[in-house]
C-alpha positions in Angstrom: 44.9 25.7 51.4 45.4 22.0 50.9 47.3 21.1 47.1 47.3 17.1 46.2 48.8 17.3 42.9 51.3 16.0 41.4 52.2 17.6 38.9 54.9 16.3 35.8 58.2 17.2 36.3 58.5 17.7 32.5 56.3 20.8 33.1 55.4 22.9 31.3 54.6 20.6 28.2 53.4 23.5 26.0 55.0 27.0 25.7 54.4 29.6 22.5 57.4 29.0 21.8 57.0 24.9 20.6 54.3 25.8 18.0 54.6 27.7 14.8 51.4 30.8 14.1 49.0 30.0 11.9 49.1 33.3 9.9 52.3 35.2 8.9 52.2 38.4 10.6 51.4 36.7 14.1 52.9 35.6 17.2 51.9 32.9 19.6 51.8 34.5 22.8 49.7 32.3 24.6 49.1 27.9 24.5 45.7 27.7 27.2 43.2 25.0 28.8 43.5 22.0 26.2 40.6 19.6 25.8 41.9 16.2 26.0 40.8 12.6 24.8 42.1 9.6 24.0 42.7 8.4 20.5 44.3 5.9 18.1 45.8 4.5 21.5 47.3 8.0 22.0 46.7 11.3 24.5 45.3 13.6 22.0 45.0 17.6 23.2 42.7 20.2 21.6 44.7 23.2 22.6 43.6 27.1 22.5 46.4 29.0 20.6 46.2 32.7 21.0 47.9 35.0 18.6 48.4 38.6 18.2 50.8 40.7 16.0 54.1 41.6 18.1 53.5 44.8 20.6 55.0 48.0 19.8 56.4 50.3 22.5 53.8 53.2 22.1 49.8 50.7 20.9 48.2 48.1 21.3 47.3 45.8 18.1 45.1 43.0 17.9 43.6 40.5 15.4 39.7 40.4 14.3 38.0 37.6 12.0 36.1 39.2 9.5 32.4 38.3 9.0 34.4 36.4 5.6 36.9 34.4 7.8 40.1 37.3 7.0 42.3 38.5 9.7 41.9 42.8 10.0 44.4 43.9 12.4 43.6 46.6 15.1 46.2 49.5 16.1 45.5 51.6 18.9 48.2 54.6 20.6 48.4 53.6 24.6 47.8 57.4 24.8 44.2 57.4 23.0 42.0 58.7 25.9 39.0 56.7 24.7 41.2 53.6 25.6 41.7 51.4 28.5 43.5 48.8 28.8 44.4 47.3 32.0 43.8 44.1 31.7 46.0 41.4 29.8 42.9 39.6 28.1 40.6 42.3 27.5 40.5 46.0 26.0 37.5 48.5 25.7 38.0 51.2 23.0 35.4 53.8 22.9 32.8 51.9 24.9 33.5 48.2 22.7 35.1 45.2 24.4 38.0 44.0 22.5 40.0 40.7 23.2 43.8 41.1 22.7 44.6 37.9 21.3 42.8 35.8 18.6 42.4 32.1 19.5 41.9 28.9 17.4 42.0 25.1 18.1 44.9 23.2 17.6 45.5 19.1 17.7 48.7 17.8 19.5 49.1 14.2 20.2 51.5 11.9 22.2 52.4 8.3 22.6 53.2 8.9 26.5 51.4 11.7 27.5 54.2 13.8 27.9 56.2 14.8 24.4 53.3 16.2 22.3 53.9 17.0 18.6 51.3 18.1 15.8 50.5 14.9 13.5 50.0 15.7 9.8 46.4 16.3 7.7 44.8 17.2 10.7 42.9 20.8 10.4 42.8 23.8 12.9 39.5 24.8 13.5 39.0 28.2 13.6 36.1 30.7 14.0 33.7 31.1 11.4 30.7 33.8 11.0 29.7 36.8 13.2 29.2 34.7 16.5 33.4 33.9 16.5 35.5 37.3 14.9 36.8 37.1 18.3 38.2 33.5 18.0 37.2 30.3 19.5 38.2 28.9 22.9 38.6 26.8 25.3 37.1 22.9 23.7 35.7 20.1 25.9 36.0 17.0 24.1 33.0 14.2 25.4 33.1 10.7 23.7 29.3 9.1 23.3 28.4 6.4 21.3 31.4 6.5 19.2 31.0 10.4 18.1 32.9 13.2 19.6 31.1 16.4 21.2 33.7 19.2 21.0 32.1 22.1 23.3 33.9 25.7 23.3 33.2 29.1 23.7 32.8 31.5 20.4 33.9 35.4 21.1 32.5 38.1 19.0 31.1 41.6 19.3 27.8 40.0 20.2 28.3 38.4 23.3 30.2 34.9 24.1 28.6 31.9 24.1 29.1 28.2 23.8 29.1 26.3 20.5 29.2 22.7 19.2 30.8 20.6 16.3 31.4 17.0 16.4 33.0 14.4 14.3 34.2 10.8 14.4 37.7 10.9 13.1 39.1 14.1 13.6 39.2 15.3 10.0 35.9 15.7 9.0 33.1 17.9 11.3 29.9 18.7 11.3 28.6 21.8 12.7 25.7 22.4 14.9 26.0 26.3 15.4 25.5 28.2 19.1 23.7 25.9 21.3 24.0 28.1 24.2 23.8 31.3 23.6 25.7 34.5 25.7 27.1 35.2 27.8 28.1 31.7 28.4 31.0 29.2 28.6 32.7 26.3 30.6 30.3 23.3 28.9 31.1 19.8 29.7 28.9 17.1 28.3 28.3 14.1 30.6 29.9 11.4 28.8 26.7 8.5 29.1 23.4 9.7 29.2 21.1 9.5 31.9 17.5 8.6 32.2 17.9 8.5 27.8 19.2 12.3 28.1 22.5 14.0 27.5 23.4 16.4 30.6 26.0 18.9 30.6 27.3 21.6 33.0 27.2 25.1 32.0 28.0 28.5 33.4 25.8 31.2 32.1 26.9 34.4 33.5 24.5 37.7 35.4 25.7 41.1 35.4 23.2 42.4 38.0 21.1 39.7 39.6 23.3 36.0 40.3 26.7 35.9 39.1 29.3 33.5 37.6 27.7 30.0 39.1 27.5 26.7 37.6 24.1 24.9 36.0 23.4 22.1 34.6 20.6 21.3 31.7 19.4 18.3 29.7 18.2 17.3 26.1 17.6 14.2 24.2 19.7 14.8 21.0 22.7 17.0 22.5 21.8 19.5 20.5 19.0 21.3 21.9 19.1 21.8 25.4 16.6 23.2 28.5 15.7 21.9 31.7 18.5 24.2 33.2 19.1 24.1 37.3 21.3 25.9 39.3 23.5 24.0 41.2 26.6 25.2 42.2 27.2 29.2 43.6 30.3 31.2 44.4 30.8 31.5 48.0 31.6 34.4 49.8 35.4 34.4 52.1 35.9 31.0 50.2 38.5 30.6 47.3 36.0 30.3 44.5 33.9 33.3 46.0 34.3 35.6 42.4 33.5 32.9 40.2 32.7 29.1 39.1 32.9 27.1 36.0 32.9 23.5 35.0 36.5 21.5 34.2 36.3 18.7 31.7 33.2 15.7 31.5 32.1 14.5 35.1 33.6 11.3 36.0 31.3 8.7 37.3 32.2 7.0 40.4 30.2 4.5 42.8 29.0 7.7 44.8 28.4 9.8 42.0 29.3 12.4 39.4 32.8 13.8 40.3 33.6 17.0 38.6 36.9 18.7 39.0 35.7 22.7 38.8 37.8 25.7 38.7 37.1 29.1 41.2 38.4 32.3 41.2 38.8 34.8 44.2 38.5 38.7 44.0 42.5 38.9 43.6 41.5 36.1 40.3 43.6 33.5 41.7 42.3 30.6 39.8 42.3 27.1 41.8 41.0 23.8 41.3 38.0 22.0 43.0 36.1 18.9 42.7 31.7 18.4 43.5 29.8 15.6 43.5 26.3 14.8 42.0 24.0 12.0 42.2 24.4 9.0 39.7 20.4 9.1 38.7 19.7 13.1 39.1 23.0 15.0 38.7 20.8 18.1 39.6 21.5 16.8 43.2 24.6 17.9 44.4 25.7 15.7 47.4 29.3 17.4 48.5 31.9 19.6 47.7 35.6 20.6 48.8 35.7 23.9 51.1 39.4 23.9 50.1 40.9 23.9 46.5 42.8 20.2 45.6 45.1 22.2 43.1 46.5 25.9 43.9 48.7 28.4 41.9 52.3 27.4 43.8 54.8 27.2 40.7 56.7 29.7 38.8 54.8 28.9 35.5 51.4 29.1 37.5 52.5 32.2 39.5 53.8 34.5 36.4 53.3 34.0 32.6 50.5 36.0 30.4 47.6 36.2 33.0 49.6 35.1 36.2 48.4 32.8 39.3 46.4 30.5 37.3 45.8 26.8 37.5 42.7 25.8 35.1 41.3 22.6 33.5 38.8 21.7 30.9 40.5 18.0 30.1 41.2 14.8 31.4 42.1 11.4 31.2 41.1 8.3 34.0 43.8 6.2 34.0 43.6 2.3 34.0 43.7 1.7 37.2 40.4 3.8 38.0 42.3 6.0 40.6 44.7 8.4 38.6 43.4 10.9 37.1 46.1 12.7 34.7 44.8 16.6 34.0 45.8 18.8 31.7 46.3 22.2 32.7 46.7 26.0 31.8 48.7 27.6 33.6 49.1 31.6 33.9 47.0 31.9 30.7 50.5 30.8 29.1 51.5 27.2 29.1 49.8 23.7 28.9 51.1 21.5 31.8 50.0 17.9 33.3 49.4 16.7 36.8 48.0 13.8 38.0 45.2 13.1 41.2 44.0 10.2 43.1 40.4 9.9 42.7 40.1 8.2 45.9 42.1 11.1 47.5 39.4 14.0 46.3 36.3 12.1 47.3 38.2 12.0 50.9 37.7 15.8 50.7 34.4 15.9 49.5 32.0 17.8 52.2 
């Protein structure tokens, strides 16, 4: 498998350890898949921090929002038989699906894209109400016409599914509630419309029938959305053949919509992909990489919380229309950078 990253030497960027918890009690155990804009001439990042309390030797704890916005913390014994737990991310306790971390959105910022520091007066945003005791995750941040859609996925008891706030400054947001609802996740709003529509890519998810594949739907305030088409599929013997999902806002280029997508195998190595759509109907897909452009290889990608993990939900095009600088998550534990020539993935476009 082909990797044409570069990726900083300064790597990673992020660890737990650089950012203080939000609540006393917790511990930052994991810093994932930042959103990432551009801002008051700096390289903002919208970062998912997940918390839990620190692990004893013989249970498993875990933070819960109340429906009222409190923390409840969760103690299990490893030897409960109605528990199992053999996955990192994810517990079932007597039939019930449990995440063992509690994430919320954090702002970072930086004047060169590399030394990131939390500026003052800006708020977390957290999860709110029954569709997000299990935390938010995972933002998209699109800029149109001067207003900022922040996409990410709200966890709870009922299902996951993808929510929306926006705001112009950073401070002040207004919410717009569950626009898709589960199980879904990995939105990215187009950043222009098309045709007078917003578009965005989204990756509803089938237990039985279909699977993990991506989809893309339209609506003419951003808000409410339909029109939904099926466009891109896991593919068997292939690296994504377990699972697709959208990275960050398409990027438009003179022959199309380039998205930079993440797939997951059986073995959930996660590696990085790029599609292309049409300019006037992004419904069209007109290519797509058979290999991955960006592969697990390091040690902070190989091993951390969730290990063998490169994924992306943020960008920034540079200047020169060519570089594109990502930020990454890397083994469900770090927030890392690496840049990509534009020019470079089209070339492997199929």
């Amino acid at each position: 498998m082909k990797d044409i990253a570069n990726r900083f030497k300064e790597n990673p960027l992020l660890s737990p350890n650089d950012l203080v918890a939000s609540t006393d009690g917790l511990e930052i155990t994991c810093l994932l898949n930042p959103g990432v804009f551009w801002y008051q001439n700096k390289t903002w990042l919208i970062v998912r921090v997940a918390e839990r309390p620190e692990q004893k030797e013989n249970s498993i704890s875990f933070p819960i929002l109340t429906k009222t916005g409190t923390i409840k913390i969760i103690e299990i014994p490893k030897n409960d038989p109605d528990l199992i737990a053999n996955d990192a991310r994810v517990i079932n306790y007597k039939g019930n699906d449990y995440l063992t971390t509690l994430s919320h959105l954090r702002l970072l910022c930086s004047e060169n894209g590399r030394d990131f520091y939390e500026p003052e007066n800006y708020p977390f945003l957290v999860g709110e109400g029954p569709l997000e005791t299990f935390g938010i995750e995972d933002c998209r941040v699109a800029l149109i016409d001067k207003t900022y859609y922040l996409t990410f996925t709200s966890v709870s008891d009922n299902g996951v599914g993808v929510s929306l706030r926006t705001t112009t400054d950073w401070k002040n947001f207004t919410k717009h509630g569950m626009i898709l609802p589960a199980h879904n996740k990995d939105c990215a709003i187009f950043e222009m419309k098309i045709n007078g529509l917003f578009y965005a890519l989204h990756r509803p998810s089938s237990v039985d029938i279909g699977g993990n594949y991506i989809w893309i739907t339209s609506s003419p305030d951003g808000i409410h959305w339909g029109n939904h088409h099926c466009i891109i599929k896991t593919r068997k013997g292939f690296w994504d053949s377990k699972r697709v999902g959208a990275g960050a806002s398409p990027i438009k280029t003179k022959n199309g919509w380039l998205e930079i997508y993440h797939g997951a195998n059986e073995n959930h190595q996660y590696c990085l992909g790029a599609f292309l759509m049409d300019l006037k109907d992004p419904t069209i897909v007109i290519s797509r990489t058979d290999e991955p452009i960006m592969i697990p290889t390091t040690n902070y990608e190989l091993s951390g919380f969730f290990g063998n993990v490169v994924f992306t939900n943020g960008h920034i095009v540079e200047p020169d229309g060519d570089t594109l600088t990502i930020y990454y998550g890397a083994s469900d534990e770090f927030v890392c950078g690496a840049q990509l020539s534009i020019k470079n993935i089209l070339q492997l476009l199929k």
